[in-house]
Each structure stands twice: as structure tokens, then as C-alpha cells.
C-alpha positions as CSV (number, residue, x, y, z in Angstrom):
1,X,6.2,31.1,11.9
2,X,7.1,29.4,8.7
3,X,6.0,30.4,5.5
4,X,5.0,27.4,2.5
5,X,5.1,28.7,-0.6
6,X,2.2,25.6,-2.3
7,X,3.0,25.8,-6.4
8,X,-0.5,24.7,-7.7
9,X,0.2,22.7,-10.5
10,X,-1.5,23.5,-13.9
11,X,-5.1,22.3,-14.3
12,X,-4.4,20.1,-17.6
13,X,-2.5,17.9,-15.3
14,X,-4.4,15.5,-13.9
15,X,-4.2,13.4,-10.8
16,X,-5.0,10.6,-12.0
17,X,-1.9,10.7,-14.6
18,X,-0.1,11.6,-11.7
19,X,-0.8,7.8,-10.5
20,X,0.1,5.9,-13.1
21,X,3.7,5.9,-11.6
22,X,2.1,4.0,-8.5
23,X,0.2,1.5,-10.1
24,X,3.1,0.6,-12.4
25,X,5.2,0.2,-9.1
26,X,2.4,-1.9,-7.5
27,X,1.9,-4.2,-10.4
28,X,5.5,-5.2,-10.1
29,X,4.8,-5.8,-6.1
30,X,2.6,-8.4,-5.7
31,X,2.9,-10.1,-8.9
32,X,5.6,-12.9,-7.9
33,X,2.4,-13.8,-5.8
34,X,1.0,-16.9,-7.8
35,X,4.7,-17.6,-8.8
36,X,5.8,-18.6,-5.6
37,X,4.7,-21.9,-5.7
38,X,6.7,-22.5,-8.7
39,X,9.7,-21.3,-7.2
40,X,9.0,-23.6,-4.4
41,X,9.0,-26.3,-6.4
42,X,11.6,-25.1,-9.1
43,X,13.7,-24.4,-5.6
44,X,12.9,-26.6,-3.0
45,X,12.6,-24.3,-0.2
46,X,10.1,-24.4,2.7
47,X,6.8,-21.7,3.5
48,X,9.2,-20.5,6.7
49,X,11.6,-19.5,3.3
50,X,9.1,-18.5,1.1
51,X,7.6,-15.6,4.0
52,X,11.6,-14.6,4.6
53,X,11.5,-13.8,0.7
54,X,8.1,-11.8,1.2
55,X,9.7,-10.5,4.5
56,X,12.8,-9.2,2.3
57,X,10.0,-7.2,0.5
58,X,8.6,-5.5,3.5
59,X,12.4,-4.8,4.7
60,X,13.1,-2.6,2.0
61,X,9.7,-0.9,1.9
62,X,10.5,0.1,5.8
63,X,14.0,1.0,4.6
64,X,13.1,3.1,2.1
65,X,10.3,4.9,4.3
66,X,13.2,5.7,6.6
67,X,14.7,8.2,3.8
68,X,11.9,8.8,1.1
69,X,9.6,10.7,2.5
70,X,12.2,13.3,4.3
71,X,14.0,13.5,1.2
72,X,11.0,14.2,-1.2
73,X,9.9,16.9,1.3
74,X,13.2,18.5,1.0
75,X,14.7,18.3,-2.5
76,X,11.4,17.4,-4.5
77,X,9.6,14.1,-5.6
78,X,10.9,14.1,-9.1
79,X,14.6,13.0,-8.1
80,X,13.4,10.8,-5.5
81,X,10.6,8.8,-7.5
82,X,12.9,8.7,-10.9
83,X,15.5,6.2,-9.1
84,X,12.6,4.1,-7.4
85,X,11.4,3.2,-10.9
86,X,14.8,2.8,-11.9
87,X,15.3,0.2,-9.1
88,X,11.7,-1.4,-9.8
89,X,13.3,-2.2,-13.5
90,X,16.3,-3.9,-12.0
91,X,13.8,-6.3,-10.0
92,X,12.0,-6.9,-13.1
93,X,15.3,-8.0,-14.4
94,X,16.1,-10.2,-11.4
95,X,12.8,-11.7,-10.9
96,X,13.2,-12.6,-15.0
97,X,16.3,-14.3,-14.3
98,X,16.4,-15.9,-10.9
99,X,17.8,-19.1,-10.4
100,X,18.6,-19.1,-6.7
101,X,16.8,-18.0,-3.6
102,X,18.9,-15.5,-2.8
103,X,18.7,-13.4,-6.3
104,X,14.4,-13.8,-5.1
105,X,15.5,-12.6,-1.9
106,X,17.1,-9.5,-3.6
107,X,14.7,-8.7,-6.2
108,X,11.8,-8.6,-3.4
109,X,14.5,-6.0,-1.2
110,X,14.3,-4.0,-4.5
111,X,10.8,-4.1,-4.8
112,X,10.5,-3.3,-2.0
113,X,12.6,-0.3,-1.7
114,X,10.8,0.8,-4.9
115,X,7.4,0.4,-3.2
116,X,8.9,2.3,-0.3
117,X,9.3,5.3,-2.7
118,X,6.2,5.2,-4.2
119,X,4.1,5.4,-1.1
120,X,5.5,8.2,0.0
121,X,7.1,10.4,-2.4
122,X,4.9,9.4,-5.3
123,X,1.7,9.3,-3.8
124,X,2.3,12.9,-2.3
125,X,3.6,13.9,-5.8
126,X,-0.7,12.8,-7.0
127,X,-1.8,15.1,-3.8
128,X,0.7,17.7,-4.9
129,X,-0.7,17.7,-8.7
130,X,-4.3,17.8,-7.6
131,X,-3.5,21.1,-5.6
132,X,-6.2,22.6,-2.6
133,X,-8.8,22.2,-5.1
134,X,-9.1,18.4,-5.9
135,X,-7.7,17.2,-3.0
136,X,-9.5,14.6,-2.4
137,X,-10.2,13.4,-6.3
138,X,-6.0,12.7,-5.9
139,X,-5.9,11.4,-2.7
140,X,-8.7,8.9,-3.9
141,X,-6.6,8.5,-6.9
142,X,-3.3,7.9,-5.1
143,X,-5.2,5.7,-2.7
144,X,-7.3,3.5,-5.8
145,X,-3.7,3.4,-8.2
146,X,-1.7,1.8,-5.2
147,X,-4.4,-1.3,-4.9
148,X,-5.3,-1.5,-8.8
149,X,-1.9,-1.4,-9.4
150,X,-1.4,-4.6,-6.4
151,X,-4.3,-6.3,-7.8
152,X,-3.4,-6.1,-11.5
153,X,0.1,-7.6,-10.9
154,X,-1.1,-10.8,-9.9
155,X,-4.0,-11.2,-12.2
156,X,-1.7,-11.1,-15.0
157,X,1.5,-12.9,-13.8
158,X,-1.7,-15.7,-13.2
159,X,-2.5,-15.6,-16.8
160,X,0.7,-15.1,-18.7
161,X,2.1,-18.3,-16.2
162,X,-0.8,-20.6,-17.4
163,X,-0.8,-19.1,-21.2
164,X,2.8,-18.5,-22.3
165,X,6.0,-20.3,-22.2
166,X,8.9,-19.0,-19.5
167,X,6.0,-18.7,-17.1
168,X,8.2,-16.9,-14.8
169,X,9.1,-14.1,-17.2
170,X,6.6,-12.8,-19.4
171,X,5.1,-10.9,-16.4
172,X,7.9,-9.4,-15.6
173,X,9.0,-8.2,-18.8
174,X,5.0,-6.5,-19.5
175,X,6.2,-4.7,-15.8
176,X,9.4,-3.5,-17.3
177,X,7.2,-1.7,-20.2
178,X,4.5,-0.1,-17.9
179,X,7.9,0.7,-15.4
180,X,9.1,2.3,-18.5
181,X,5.6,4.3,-19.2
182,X,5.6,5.5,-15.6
183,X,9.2,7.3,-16.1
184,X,8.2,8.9,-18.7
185,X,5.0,10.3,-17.3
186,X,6.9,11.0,-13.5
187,X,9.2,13.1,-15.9
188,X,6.8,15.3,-17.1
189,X,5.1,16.1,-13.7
190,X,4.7,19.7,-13.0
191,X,5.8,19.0,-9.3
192,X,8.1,21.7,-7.6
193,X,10.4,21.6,-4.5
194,X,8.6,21.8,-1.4
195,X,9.7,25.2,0.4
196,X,9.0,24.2,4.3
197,X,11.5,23.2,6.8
198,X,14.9,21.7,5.4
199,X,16.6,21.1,8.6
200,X,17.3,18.0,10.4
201,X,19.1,14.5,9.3
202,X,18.2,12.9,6.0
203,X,17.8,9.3,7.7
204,X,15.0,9.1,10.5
205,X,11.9,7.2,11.2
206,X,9.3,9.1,9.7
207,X,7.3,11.6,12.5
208,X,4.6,14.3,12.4
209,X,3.9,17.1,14.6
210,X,3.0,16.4,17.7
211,X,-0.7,17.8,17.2
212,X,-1.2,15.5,14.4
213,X,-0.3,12.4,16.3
214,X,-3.9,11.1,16.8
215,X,-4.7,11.6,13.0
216,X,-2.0,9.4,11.7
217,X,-2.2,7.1,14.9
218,X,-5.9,6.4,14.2
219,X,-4.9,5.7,10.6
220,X,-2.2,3.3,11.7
221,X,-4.6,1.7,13.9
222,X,-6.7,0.3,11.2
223,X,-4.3,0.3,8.2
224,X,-2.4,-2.2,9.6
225,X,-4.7,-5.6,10.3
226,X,-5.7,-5.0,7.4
227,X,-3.0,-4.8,5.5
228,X,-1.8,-7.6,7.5
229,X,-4.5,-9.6,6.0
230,X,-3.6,-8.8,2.6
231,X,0.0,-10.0,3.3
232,X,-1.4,-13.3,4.5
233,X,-2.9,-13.8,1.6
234,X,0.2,-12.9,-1.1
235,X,2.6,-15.0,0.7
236,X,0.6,-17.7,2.3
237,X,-2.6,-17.7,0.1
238,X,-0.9,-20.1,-2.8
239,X,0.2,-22.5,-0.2
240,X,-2.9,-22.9,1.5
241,X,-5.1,-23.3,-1.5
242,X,-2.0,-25.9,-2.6
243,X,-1.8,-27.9,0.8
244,X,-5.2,-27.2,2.7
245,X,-7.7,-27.2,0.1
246,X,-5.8,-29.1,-2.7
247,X,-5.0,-26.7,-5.8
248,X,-2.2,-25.8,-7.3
249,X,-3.7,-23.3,-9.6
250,X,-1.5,-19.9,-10.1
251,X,-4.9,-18.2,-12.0
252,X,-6.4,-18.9,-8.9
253,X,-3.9,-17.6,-6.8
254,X,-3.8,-14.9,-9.3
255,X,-7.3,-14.2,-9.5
256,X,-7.8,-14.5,-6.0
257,X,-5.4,-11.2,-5.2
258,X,-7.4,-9.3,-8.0
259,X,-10.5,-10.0,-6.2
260,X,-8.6,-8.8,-3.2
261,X,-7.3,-6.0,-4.5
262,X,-10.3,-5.1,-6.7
263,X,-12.2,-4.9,-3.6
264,X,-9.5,-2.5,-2.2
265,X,-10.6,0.0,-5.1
266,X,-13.8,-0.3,-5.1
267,X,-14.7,0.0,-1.8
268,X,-13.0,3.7,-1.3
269,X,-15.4,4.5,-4.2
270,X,-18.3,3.9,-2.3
271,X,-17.1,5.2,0.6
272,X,-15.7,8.5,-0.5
273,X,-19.1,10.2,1.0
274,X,-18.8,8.3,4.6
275,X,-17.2,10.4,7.7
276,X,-14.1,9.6,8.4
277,X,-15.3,7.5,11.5
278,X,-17.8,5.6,10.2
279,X,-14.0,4.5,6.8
280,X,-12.2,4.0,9.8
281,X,-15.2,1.5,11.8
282,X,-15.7,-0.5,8.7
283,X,-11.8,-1.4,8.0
284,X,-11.5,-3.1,11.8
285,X,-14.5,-4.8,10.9
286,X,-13.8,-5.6,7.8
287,X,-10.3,-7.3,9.4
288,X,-12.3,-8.9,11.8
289,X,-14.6,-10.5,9.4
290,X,-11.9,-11.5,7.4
291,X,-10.0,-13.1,9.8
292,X,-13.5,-15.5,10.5
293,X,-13.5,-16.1,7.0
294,X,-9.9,-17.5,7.1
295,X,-10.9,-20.1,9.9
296,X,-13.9,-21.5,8.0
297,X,-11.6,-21.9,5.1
298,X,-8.9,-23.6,7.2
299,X,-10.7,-26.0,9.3
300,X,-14.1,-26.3,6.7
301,X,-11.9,-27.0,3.7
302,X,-14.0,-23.8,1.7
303,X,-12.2,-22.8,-1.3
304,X,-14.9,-20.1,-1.8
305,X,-14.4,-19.0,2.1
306,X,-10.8,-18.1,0.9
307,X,-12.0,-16.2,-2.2
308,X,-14.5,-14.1,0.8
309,X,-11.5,-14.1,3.5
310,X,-9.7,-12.4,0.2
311,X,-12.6,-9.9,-0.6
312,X,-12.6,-8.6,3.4
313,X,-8.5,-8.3,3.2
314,X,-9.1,-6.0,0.5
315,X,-11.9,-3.6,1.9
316,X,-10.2,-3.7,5.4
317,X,-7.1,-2.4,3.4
318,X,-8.4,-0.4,1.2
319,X,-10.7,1.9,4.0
320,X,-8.0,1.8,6.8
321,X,-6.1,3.4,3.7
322,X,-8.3,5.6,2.8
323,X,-9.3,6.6,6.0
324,X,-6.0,7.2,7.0
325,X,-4.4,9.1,3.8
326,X,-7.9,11.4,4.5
327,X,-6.7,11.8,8.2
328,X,-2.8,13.2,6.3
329,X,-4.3,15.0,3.5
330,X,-6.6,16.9,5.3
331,X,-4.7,17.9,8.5
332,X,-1.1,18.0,7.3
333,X,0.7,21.0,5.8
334,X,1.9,20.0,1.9
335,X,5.9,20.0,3.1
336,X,5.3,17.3,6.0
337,X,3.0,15.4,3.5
338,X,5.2,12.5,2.5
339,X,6.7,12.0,5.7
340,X,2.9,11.3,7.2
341,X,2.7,9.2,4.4
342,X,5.7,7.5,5.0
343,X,4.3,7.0,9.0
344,X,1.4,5.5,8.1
345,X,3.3,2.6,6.2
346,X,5.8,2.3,8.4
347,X,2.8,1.2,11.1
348,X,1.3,-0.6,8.4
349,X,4.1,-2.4,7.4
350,X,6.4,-3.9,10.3
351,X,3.4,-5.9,11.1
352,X,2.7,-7.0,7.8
353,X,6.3,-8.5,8.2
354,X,6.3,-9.9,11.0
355,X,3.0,-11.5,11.3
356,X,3.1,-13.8,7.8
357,X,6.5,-14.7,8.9
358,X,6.3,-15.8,12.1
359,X,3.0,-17.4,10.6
360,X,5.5,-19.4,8.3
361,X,7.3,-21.0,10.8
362,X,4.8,-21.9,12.6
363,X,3.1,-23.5,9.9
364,X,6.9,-25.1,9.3
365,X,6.7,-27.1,12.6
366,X,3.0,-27.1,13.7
367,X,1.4,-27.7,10.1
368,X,-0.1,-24.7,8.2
369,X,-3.5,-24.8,9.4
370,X,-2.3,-24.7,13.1
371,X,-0.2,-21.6,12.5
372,X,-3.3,-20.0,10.3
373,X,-5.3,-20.1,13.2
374,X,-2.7,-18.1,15.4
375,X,-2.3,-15.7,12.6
376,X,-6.2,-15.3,13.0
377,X,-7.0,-15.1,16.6
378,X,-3.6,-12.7,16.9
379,X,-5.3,-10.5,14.0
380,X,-8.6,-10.4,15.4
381,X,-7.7,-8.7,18.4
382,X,-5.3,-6.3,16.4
383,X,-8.6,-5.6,14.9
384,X,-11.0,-5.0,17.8
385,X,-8.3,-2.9,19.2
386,X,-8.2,-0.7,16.5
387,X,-12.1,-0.5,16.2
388,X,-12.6,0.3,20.2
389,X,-9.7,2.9,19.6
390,X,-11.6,4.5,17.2
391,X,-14.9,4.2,18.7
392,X,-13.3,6.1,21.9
393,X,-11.1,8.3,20.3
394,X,-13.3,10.1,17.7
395,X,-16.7,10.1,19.3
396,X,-16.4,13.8,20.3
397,X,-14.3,14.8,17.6
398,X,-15.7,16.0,14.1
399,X,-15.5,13.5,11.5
400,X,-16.5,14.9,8.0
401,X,-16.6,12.7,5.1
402,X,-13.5,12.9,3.2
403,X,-15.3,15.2,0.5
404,X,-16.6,17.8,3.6
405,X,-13.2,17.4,4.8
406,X,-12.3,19.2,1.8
407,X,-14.6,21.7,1.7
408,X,-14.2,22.8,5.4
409,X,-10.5,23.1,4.5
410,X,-11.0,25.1,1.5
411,X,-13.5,27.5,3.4
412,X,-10.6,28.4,5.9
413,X,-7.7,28.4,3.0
414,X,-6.8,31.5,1.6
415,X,-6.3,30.2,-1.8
416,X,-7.8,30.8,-5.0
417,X,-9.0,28.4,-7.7
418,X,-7.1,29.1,-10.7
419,X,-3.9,28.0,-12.7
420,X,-1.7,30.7,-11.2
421,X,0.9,29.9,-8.1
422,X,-0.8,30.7,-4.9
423,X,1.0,32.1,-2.0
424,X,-0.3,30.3,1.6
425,X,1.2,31.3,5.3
426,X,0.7,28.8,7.6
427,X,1.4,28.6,11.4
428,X,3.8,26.0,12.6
């Protein structure tokens, strides 16, 4: 028997204050996206190159998942998210600066790192500040700040590239303000030190108890083809409106991603009041239907079938996100929080690596449609497998909506609404 000593946070703070930290972070992610093109011409490297780049990304997201999530849960978020923005700044330098492939390479391995971070230790810090009370106003705003934030990026870098001089620099010197904004709000977080088990090594793959294995497995399930779709689309999306359809347009590119992303957001709005089945149903589909999409745009030539392949990407991430951070922040105990978190993008994101890449090469020697199509057919089973694993595994198993979720869990808790710490024992 273990007992958690939960801090709630004063009421003035706000979770969605909490998340400007995240969307900052994310806004730096994905917006090289509609400047890869340029580097590929400034450069002269191939799209095998160009997804190694992107893949250097998703290596230091999984590297930093491997430490960020344990160490938040043990020493605190504060002085684990402070030196992820501090990292994300040095990217913003680098990306500003790079002449060379490798200094990409390296600025993407920060990024990701920084990203790495954020989805764990700073989108458990938003839970954390919301407190029993509003869970599930902060995990929809951790959720909705991490695919704003991923949709904003390229949007602007789009913009500023076609508006301003130094196309590859005024987008990254905007990120190095809002970087700078996010420290000082992350600063002033009323976050504690989690009080729950501190033992163990500091460098592990991420794990949950064993009775929560199906919550984050059903989660992973989902998140990941459709997360995979979104990574399709930031690192070969450029190239394939460049060479299949014939445009070289960054705003595109750019707008294409906020469309993506902007349908990441706004479909958790609307789907706050679902049960967590029906979230989880509608992301696989959602992959599925994106991944059709994709094909019409490849072998029919569609520019607008890639704007709608772009629009399912982003609900199939977005509800396998939300679905999936419901699953952690409704089941999971507060000191095991950012390690689930951690989990569920560690799933998410080895595929999201591995897929685009191997896609790249592909494309490299069999010409880019011929790879696309693998990427699809290979997604769409991802997909249906997730959606019959669903299907089986939660048809006898309650599945409130996100906000009942809440309220069942708050019926049980012990804890008071008010600004005062709370006390809470909880069985381990």
C-alpha cells in the first residue's frame, strides 16, 4: 500500500495556460515541413535522405521517452520540461543556420528530443494543473495544444517562406519567441513533485502496471496508424504534391498540414461527449479512410484527394489521441501518469519512423507512387487491426464518454473540490 499525496493546484491556474508550453514545442516540430523541398533543392539530397532527417526526429522523441516520463514522475516536471525548451531553442538556432544535411539531421534529433519531453512530462504537467476536478477540460487541452501547436508550425513557416526574405529563417526565429513565452509560463506552474514510487533505474522503456495494460494497449492500437498517416504526410506530402501532382508550393504544403492538424483539434471537440469505444472506432476508420484517399491521389492525380487524405490523417490522430490519453487519465494513478504518457508515444511513434522511411526508399528505387501504395495497403491493415481489436476487446467492457469517465471517477475519489491540497490513498 502506497500512499500519493495529489497537490491540487490553485484554481486561478488554468489548463489551458498550462499548454501553451506544448504548443510552442509543437509549432517548432513540424514546421521544417514545407521547407523540405527547399532544402532538397538548396542540398541535393534524395526523399530516401529527406525521411532519414524526419526519422532523426522520431529518434530523439523515442529517446527522450525512454528518460522523460520516469524522471518527471520522480523529481517533478518543472526541471524536466525547462531543459526541453531549452533544447527546442537550440534547434531553432540550427534549423536558422543549416547549411549541411547533417546540422538538419541534428536540429530534427533536438526537436525531437524536445517533443519527447513535451509529451510526456508537459502534457502530464496540463493534467497535473487541472487537478481531479477538470480532468478532462486538461487532458482535452493537453490533447488539442499538442496538434494546434503541429498544425500552426507549418501554416506559418508556409507563409513567412513565400512572404519574407531568408525563407528558411523567419519561422524559426517567430519559434524562438513563442519557445521563449513557453519558459516563462512552464516557470510559473504551480506543479509539485510527484510523491509515488521513486525506485527503479532512471533509463527504461516506459511500462504501466500490469492491470492497465489493455487501456494503454487499446490506445496504442489506434494512435499509431494514425499518426503514421500524419508522418506520411510531413515528410512525404511536399514531394508528392512536387513530383506526382506537379506543385511546388510550400503554402500548400503548409496549408495542407494546418488542415491536417486543424482537423486533429477539432475533431476531439466534437467528440469529447462520445464513449471511449465509439473515439477509439472512429480513429481506425478514419486511418482507413485516409489511406483510400491517398491511393486516389496517387494513381488519379487529385490534388484535392490529398488535401481529404490530409483531413482523415488528422481525425485518425487526433481521436486515437484522445481516446487514448482518456484511457491514461482516467485509469492511471497521477505518479505513473507521464510514463503512460510516455507508452503511448513510444507505440505511436517507432512506427511513425519506420513506416515513411522505408516508404522513402522505396519511392528511391521503385518511383514514389509505387512505394505510396505500399505505405497504404501496409497502413490499412494496421488499421483494421486496430479497429477489430477494439471492436473485441471493449464490447463487454464499460466505455463512458471521456466526460462520464470523469464523473464516475470523481464519485469514487475521496477528494474535495476546493483550492486546498487534498490528501488521496490509493491501492497499488
Amino acid at each position: 500500500m502506497v500512499a500519493v499525496r495529489d497537490t491540487a493546484p490553485p484554481r486561478a491556474s488554468s489548463p489551458w495556460l498550462a499548454a501553451w508550453p506544448v504548443t510552442a514545442v509543437f509549432v517548432l516540430s513540424n514546421a521544417p515541413t514545407p521547407l523540405y523541398v527547399l532544402w532538397q533543392h538548396q542540398l541535393g539530397f534524395s526523399a530516401g535522405t529527406l525521411t532519414v532527417i524526419f526519422a532523426a526526429y522520431i529518434a530523439g522523441l523515442l529517446a527522450a521517452l525512454l528518460v522523460a516520463g520516469r524522471a518527471s514522475d520522480r523529481i517533478g516536471r518543472k526541471p524536466v520540461i525547462l531543459p526541453g525548451l531549452v533544447l527546442a531553442l537550440v534547434g531553432c538556432v540550427l534549423f536558422a543556420t543549416a547549411g549541411s544535411v547533417e546540422v538538419l539531421a541534428l536540429a530534427r534529433l533536438l526537436t525531437g528530443v524536445a517533443v519527447g519531453i513535451t509529451v510526456s512530462a508537459g502534457m502530464a504537467a496540463v493534467v497535473d494543473v487541472g487537478g481531479p476536478e477538470r480532468a478532462r477540460t486538461a487532458t482535452l487541452a493537453a490533447s488539442t495544444a499538442m496538434v494546434f501547436g503541429a498544425g500552426l508550425g507549418p501554416l506559418l513557416a508556409g507563409a513567412l517562406s513565400e512572404t519574407l526574405p531568408a525563407p528558411t529563417v523567419s519561422i524559426f526565429v517567430l519559434a524562438a519567441v513563442l519557445l521563449l513565452a513557453a519558459a516563462v509560463v512552464a516557470a510559473r506552474l504551480p506543479l509539485s513533485r510527484p510523491s509515488g514510487d521513486a525506485g527503479g533505474g532512471w533509463v527504461r522503456v516506459p511500462a504501466v502496471p500490469r492491470a492497465h495494460h489493455k487501456h494503454v494497449a487499446l490506445g496504442i492500437a489506434v494512435f499509431a496508424p494514425g499518426i503514421t498517416s500524419t508522418s506520411f504526410v510531413l515528410s512525404l506530402g511536399p514531394a508528392l504534391l512536387a513530383d506526382v501532382l506537379g506543385t511546388a508550393s510550400r503554402l500548400l504544403a503548409g496549408v495542407t498540414a494546418f488542415v491536417m492538424f486543424g482537423t486533429a483539434t477539432a475533431v476531439q471537440f466534437a467528440a469529447k461527449r462520445l464513449g471511449i469505444r465509439a473515439v477509439l472506432l472512429a480513429g481506425a476508420i478514419s486511418a482507413l479512410a485516409c489511406m483510400v484517399s491517398l491511393l486516389a491521389a496517387v494513381h488519379a492525380g487529385w490534388i484535392a484527394a490529398i488535401v481529404v487524405t490530409a483531413i482523415f490523417a488528422g481525425a485518425a490522430q487526433g481521436l486515437g489521441q484522445l481516446g487514448g490519453l482518456t484511457m491514461i487519465s482516467t485509469h492511471i494513478a497521477a505518479h505513473r501518469r507521464a510514463e503512460a504518457n510516455a507508452l503511448l508515444n513510444f507505440g505511436g511513434y517507432i512506427p511513425a519512423a519506420l513506416l515513411p522511411v522505408a516508404t522513402g526508399y522505396l519511392s528511391d528505387s521503385l518511383g514514389l507512387a509505387t512505394g505510396t501504395t505500399i505505405f497504404a495497403v501496409v497502413l490499412s491493415l494496421a488499421a483494421l487491426a486496430a479497429g477489430a481489436l477494439v471492436w473485441r476487446r471493449t464490447s463487454t467492457t464499460r466505455t463512458d464518454s471521456p466526460v462520464e469517465s470523469v464523473r464516475r471517477r470523481r464519485r469514487r475519489s475521496p477528494v474535495r473540490e476546493g483550492p486546498a491540497p487534498q490528501q488521496v490513498q490509493r491501492s497499488l
